[in-house]
Each structure stands twice: as C-alpha cells, then as structure tokens.
N, CA, C and O of each residue as an XYZ file, in Angstrom:
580
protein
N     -88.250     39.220    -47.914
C     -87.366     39.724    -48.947
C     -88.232     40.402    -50.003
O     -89.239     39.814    -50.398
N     -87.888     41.662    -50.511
C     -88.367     42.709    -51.577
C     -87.739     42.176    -52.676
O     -86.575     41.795    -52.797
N     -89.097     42.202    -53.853
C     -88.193     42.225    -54.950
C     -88.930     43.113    -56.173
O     -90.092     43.068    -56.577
N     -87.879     43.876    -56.568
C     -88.330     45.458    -57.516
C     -87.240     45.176    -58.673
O     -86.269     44.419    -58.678
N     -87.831     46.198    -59.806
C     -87.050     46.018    -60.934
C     -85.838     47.060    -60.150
O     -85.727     47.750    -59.137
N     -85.068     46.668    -61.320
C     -83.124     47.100    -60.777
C     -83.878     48.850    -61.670
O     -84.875     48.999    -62.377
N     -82.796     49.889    -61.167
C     -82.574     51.066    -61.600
C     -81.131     50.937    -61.766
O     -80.447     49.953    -61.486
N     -80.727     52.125    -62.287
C     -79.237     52.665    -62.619
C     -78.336     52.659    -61.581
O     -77.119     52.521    -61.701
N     -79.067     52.840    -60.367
C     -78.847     53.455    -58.925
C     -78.110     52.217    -58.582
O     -77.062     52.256    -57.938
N     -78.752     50.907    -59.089
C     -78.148     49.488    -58.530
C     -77.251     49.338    -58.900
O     -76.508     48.738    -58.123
N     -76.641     49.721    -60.255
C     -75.216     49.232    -60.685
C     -73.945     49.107    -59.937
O     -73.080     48.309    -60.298
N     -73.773     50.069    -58.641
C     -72.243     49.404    -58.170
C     -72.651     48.272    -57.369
O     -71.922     47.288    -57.245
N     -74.098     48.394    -56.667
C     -74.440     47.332    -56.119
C     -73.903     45.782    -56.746
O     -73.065     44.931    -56.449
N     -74.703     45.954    -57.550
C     -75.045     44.447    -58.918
C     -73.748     44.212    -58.940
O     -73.233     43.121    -58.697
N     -73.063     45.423    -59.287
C     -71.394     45.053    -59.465
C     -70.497     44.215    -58.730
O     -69.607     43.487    -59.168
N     -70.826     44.403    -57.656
C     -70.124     43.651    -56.570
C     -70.461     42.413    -56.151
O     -69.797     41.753    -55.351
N     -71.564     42.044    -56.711
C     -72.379     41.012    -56.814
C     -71.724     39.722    -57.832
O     -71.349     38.587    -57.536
N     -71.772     40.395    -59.043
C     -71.537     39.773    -60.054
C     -69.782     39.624    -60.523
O     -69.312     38.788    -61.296
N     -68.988     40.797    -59.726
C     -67.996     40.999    -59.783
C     -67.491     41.393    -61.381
O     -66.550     40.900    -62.004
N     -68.507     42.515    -61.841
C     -68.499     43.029    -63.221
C     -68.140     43.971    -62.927
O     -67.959     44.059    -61.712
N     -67.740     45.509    -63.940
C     -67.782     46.480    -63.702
C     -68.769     47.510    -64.136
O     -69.065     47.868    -65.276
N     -69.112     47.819    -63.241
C     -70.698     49.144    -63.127
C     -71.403     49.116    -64.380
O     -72.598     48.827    -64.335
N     -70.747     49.422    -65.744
C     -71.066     49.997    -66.750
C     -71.901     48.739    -67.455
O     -73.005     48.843    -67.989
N     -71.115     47.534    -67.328
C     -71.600     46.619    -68.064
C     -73.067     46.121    -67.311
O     -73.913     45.415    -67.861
N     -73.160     46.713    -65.794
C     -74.725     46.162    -65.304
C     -75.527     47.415    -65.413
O     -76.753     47.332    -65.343
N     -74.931     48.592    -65.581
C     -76.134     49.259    -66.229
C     -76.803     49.269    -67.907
O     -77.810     49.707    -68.464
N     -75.323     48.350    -68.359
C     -76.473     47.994    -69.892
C     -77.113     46.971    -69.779
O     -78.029     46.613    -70.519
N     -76.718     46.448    -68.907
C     -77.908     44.922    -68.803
C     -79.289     45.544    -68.318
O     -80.366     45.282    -68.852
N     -79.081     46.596    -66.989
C     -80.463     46.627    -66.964
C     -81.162     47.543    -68.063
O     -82.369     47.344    -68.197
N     -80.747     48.241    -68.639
C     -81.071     48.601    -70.087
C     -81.445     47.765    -71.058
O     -82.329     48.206    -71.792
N     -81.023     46.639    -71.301
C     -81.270     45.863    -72.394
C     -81.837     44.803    -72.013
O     -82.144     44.020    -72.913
N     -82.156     44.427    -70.634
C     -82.643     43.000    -70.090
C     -83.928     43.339    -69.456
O     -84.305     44.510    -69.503
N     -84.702     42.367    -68.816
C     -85.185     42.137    -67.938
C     -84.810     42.310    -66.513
O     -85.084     41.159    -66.173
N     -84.392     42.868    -65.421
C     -83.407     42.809    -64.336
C     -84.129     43.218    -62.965
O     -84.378     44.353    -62.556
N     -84.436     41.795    -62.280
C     -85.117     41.978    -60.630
C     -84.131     42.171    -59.679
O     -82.964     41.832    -59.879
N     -84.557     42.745    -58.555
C     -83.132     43.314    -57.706
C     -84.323     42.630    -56.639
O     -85.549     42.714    -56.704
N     -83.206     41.728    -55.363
C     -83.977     40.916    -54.273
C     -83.079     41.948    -52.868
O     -81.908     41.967    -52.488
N     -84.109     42.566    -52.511
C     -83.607     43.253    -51.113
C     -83.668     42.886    -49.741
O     -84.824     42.841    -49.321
N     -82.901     42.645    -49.020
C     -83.280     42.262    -47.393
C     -84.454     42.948    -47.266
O     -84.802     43.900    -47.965
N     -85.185     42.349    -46.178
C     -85.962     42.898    -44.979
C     -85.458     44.268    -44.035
O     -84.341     43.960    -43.619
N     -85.779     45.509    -43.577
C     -85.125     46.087    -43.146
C     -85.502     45.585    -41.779
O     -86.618     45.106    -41.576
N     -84.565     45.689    -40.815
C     -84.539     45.635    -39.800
C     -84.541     46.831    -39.101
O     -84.260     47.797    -39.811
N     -84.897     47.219    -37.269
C     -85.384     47.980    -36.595
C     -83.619     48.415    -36.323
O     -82.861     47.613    -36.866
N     -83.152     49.188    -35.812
C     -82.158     49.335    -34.991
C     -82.284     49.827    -33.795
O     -83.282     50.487    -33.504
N     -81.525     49.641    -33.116
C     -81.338     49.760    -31.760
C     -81.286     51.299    -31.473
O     -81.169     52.002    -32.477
N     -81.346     51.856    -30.409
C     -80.842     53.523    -30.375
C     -79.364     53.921    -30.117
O     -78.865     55.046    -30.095
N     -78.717     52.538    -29.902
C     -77.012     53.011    -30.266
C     -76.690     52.307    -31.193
O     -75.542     51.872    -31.092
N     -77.338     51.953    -32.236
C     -76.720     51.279    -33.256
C     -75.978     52.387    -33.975
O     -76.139     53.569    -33.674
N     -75.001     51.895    -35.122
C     -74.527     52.411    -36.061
C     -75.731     52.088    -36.882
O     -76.570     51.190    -36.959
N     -75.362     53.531    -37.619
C     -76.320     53.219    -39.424
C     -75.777     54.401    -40.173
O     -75.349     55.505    -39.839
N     -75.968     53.698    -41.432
C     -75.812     54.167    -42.362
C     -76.705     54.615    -43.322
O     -77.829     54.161    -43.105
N     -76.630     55.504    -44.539
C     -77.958     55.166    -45.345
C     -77.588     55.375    -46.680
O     -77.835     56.348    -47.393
N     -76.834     54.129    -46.992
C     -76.248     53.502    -48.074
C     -77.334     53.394    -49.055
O     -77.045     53.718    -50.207
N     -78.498     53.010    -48.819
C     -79.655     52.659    -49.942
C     -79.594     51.344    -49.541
O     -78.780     50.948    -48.707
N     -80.371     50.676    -50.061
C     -81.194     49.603    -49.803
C     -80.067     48.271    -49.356
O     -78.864     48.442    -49.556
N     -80.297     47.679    -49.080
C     -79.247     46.481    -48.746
C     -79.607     45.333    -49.858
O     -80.580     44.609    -49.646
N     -78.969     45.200    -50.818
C     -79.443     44.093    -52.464
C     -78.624     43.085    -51.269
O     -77.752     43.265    -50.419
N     -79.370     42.062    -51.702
C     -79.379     40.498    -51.048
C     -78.668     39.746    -52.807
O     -77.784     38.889    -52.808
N     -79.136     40.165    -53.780
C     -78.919     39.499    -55.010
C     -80.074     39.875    -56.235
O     -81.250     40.241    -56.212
N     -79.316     39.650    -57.048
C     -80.303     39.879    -59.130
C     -80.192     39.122    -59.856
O     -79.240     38.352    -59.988
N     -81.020     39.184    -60.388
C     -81.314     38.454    -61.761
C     -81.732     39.193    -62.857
O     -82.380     40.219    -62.647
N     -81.443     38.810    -64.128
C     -81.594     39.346    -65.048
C     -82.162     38.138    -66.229
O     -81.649     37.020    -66.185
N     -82.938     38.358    -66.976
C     -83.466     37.501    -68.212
C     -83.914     38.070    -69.210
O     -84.211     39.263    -69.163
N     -84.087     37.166    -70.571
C     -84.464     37.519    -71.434
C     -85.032     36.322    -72.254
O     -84.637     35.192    -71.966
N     -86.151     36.542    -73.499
C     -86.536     35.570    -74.061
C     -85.808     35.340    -75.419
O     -85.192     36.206    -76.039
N     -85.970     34.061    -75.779
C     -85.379     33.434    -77.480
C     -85.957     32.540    -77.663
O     -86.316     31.901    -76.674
N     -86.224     32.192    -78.639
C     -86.868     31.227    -79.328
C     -87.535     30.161    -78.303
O     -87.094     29.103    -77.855
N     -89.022     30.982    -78.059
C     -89.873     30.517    -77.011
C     -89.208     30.229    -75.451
O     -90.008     30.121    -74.522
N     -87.832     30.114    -75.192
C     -87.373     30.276    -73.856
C     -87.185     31.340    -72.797
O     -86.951     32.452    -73.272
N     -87.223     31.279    -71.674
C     -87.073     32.369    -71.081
C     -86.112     31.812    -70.544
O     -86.110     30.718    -69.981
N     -84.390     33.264    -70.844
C     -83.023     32.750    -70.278
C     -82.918     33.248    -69.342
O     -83.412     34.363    -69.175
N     -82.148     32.528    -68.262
C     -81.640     33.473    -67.196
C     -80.598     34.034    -67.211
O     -79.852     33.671    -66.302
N     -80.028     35.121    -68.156
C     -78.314     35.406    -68.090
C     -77.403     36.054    -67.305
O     -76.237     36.286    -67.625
N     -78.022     36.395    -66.109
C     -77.520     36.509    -64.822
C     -78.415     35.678    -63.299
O     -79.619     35.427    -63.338
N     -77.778     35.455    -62.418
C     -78.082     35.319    -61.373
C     -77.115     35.281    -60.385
O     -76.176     34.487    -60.448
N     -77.318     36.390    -59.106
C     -76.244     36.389    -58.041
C     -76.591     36.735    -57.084
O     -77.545     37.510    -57.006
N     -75.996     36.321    -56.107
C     -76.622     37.104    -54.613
C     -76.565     35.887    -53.407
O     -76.010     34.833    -53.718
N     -76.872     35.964    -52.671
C     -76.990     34.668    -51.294
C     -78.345     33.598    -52.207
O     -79.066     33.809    -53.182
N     -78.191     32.651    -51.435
C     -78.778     31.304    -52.225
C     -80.252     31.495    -51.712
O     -81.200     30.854    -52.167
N     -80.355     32.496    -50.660
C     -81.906     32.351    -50.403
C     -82.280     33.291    -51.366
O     -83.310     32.944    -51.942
N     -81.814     34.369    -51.757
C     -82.540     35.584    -52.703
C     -82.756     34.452    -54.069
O     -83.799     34.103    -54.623
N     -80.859     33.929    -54.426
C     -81.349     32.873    -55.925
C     -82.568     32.832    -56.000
O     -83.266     33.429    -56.821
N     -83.040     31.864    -54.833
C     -83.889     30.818    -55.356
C     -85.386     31.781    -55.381
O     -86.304     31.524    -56.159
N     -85.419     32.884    -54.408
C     -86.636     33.576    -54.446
C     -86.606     34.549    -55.790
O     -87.651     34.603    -56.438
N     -85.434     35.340    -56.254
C     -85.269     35.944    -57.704
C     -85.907     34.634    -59.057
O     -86.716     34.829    -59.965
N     -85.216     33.461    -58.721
C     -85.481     32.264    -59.934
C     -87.325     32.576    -60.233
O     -87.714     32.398    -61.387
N     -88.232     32.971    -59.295
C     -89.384     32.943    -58.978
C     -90.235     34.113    -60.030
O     -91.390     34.201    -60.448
N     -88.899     34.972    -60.193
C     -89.705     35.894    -61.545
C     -89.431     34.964    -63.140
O     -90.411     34.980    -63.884
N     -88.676     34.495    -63.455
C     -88.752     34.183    -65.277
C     -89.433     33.081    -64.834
O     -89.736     32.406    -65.817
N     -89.683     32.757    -64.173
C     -90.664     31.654    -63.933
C     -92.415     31.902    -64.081
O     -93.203     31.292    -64.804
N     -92.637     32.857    -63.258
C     -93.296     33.798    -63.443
C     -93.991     34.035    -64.589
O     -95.134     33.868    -65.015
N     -93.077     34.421    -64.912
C     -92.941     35.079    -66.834
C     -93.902     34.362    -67.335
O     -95.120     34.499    -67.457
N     -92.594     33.023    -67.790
C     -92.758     31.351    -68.176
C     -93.877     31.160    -68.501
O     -94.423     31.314    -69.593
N     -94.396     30.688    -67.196
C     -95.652     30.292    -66.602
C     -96.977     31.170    -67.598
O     -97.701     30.731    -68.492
N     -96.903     32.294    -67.093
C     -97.919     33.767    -68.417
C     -97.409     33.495    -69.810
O     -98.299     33.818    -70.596
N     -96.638     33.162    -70.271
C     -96.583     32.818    -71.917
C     -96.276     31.644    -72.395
O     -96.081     31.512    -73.603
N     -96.148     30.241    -71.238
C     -96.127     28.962    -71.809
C     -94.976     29.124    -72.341
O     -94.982     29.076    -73.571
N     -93.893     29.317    -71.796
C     -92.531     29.086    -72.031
C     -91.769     28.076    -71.000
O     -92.011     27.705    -69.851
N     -90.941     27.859    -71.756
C     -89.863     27.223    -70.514
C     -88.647     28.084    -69.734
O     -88.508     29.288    -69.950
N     -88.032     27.558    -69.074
C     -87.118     28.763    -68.685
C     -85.621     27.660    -68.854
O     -85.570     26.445    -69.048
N     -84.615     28.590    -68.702
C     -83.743     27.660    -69.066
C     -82.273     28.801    -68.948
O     -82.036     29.878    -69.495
N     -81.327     27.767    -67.752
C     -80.074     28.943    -67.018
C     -79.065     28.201    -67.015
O     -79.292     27.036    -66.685
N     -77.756     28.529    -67.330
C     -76.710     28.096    -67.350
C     -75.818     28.552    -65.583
O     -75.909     29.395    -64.691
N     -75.084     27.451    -65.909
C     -74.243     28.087    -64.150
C     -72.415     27.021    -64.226
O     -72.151     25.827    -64.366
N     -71.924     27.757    -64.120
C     -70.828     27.298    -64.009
C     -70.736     26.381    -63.026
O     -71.162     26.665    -61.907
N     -70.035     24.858    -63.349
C     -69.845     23.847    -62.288
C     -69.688     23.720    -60.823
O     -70.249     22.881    -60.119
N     -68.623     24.917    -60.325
C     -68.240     25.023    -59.265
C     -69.397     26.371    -58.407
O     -69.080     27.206    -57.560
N     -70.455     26.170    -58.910
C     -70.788     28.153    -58.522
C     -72.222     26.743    -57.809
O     -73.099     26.048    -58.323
N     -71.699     26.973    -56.471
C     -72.945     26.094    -55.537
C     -74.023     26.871    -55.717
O     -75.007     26.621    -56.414
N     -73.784     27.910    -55.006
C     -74.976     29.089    -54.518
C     -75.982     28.604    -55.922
O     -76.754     27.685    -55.651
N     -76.028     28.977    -56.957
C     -76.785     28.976    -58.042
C     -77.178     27.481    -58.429
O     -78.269     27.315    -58.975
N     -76.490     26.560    -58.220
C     -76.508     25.137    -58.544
C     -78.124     25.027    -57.466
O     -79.334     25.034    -57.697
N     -77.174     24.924    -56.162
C     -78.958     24.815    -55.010
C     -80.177     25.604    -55.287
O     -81.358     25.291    -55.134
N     -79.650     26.680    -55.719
C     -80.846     27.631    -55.761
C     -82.023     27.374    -56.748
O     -83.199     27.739    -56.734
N     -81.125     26.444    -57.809
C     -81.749     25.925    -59.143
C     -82.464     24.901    -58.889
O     -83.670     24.721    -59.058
N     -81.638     24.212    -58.459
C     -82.731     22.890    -57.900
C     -83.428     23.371    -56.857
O     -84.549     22.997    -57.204
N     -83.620     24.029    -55.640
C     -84.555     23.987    -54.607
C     -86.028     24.735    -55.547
O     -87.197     24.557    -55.206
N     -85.703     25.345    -56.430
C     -86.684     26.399    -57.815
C     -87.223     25.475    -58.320
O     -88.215     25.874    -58.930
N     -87.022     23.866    -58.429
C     -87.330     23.027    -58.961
C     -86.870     22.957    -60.264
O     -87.557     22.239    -60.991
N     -85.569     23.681    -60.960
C     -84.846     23.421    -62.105
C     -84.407     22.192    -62.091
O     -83.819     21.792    -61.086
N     -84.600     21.366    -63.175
C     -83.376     19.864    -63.302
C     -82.461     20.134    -64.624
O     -82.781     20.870    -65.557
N     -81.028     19.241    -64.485
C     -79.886     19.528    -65.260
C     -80.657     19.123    -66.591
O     -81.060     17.963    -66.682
N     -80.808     19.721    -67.282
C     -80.211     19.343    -68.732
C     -79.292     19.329    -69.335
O     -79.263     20.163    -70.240
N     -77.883     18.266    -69.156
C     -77.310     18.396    -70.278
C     -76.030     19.367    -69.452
O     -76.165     19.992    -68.399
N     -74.508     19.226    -70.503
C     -73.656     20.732    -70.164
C     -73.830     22.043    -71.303
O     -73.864     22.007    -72.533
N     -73.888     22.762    -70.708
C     -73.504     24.119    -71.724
C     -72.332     24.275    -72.019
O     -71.305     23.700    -71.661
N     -72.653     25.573    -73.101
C     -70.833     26.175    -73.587
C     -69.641     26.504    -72.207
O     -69.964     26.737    -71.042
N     -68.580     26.453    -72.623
C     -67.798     26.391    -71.576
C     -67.026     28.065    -71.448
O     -66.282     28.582    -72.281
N     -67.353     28.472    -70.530
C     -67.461     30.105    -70.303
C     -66.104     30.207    -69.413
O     -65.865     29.640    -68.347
N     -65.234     31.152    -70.208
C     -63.864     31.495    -69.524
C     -62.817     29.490    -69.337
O     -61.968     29.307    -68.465
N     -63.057     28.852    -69.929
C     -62.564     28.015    -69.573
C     -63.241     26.639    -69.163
O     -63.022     25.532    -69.655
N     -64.378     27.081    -67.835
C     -64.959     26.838    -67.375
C     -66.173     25.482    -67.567
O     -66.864     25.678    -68.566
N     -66.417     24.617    -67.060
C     -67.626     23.938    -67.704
C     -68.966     24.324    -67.406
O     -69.146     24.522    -66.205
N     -69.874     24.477    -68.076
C     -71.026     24.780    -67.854
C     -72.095     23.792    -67.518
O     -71.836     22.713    -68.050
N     -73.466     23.763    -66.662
C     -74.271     22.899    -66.412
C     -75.595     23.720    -66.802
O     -76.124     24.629    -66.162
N     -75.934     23.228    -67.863
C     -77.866     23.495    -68.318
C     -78.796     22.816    -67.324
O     -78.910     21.633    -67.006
N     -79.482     24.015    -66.895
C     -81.031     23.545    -66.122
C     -81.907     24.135    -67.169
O     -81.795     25.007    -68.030
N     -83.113     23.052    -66.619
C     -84.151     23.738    -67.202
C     -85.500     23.164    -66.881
O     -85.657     21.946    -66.957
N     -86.548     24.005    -66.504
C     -87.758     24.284    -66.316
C     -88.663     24.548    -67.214
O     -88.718     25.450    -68.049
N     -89.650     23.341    -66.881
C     -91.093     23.301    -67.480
C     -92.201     23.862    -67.027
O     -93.154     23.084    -66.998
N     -92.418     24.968    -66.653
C     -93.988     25.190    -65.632
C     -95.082     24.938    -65.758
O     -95.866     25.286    -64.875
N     -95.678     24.030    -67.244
C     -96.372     23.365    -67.584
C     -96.623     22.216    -67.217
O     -97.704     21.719    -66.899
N     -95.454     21.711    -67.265
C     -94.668     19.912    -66.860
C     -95.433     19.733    -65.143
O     -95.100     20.462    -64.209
N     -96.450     18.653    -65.033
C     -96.931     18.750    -63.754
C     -95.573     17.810    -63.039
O     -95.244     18.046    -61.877
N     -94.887     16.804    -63.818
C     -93.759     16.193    -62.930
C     -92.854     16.668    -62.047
O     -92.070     15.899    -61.492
C-alpha cells in the first residue's frame, strides 16, 4: 500500500470515503495535514476490463496539531489502510514528542480496530458528534508500555 500527500484531484475520491461533499475535502486538504493510502496496482490480464480512473484510494487521513497534540480529524477507508494511514501522525508524534490523540464514533468498527491494532488505547468519551457518542484514543510514542 502507497501512501502520498492528498491533491485536489482526491476530493471526489475522499468524498466518497468520508461521505462529505467534494468541497469540504478540498478545504481540508488545504488547511490540514492530509495522507491518501493507495492499493497496490495490480497486473491485468489481456482481456481484462480497465479503466483509468486514477489511482484506486484504499482510505485518508487527515491531522493537525494543538496544544502539543497531534489530532486525527479525519480517518476513512478499509481497516487495513486505517491502521497503515494511523502510521503518519504518529510519525509526526514521535519527531516532536507529541502525543497523538483521535476521536471515533462508537459504532464506526473499521476505525475502533484500526486504533487499537496502531496501538491507540481508549481514553475516556469525547464530545458527542451528530447525536452520536464519541470514544477518545490516545497515543504515547514515548510511553515504552
């Protein structure tokens, strides 16, 4: 799996991802941090169908820092990209002795596993988004535990 910063180009992608509309993920990647996780390309056959849609996004992430944290305020995509995207603010983290620290709605598995297999543990609930309850993780990359 590839992983490159997002362009403009990604937005209907991201979109469909996140189930936002276009505009609002091209200001994120404007105003954020934003990794785009791409399949592997595969060979095709000589009667395959193809297309050449652009890249095949597996899933993104997007972050930003605050008061010494590094947030994750997006993450989407299949649970294997999650957990390999979680691998950049970590990254980060890690280069400025920060912590990282992502919110995920209760019912949203994909991101729940992806958090923990990243080695995130719950801290705590967050604000409650659309209704919704929220669950705080958060990561030490300092923390040898």
């Amino acid at each position: 799996m590839d992983v490159r910063d997002a362009v403009e180009a990604d937005a209907d992608a991201l979109s469909a991802i996140a189930d936002v509309p276009s505009d609002v993920i091209r200001n994120l990647i404007h105003d954020r941090t934003v990794r785009v996780a791409e399949r592997e390309e595969t060979t095709a056959g000589p009667n395959a169908d193809t297309d050449d849609d652009g890249p095949d996004v597996a899933g993104f992430v997007s972050f930003d820092v605050r008061d010494r944290t590094v947030h994750v305020t997006q993450l989407g995509g299949t649970e294997r990209a999650c957990e390999r995207l979680l691998t950049e603010p970590v990254r980060f983290a890690t280069g400025e002795g920060m912590t990282v620290e992502l919110l995920t709605v209760d019912d949203d598995e994909v991101t729940r596993a992806a958090a923990e297999a990243a080695g995130f543990e719950r801290d705590g609930t967050g604000p409650a988004f659309d209704g919704k309850e929220t669950i705080r993780y958060r990561l030490d990359p300092s923390d040898p535990t």
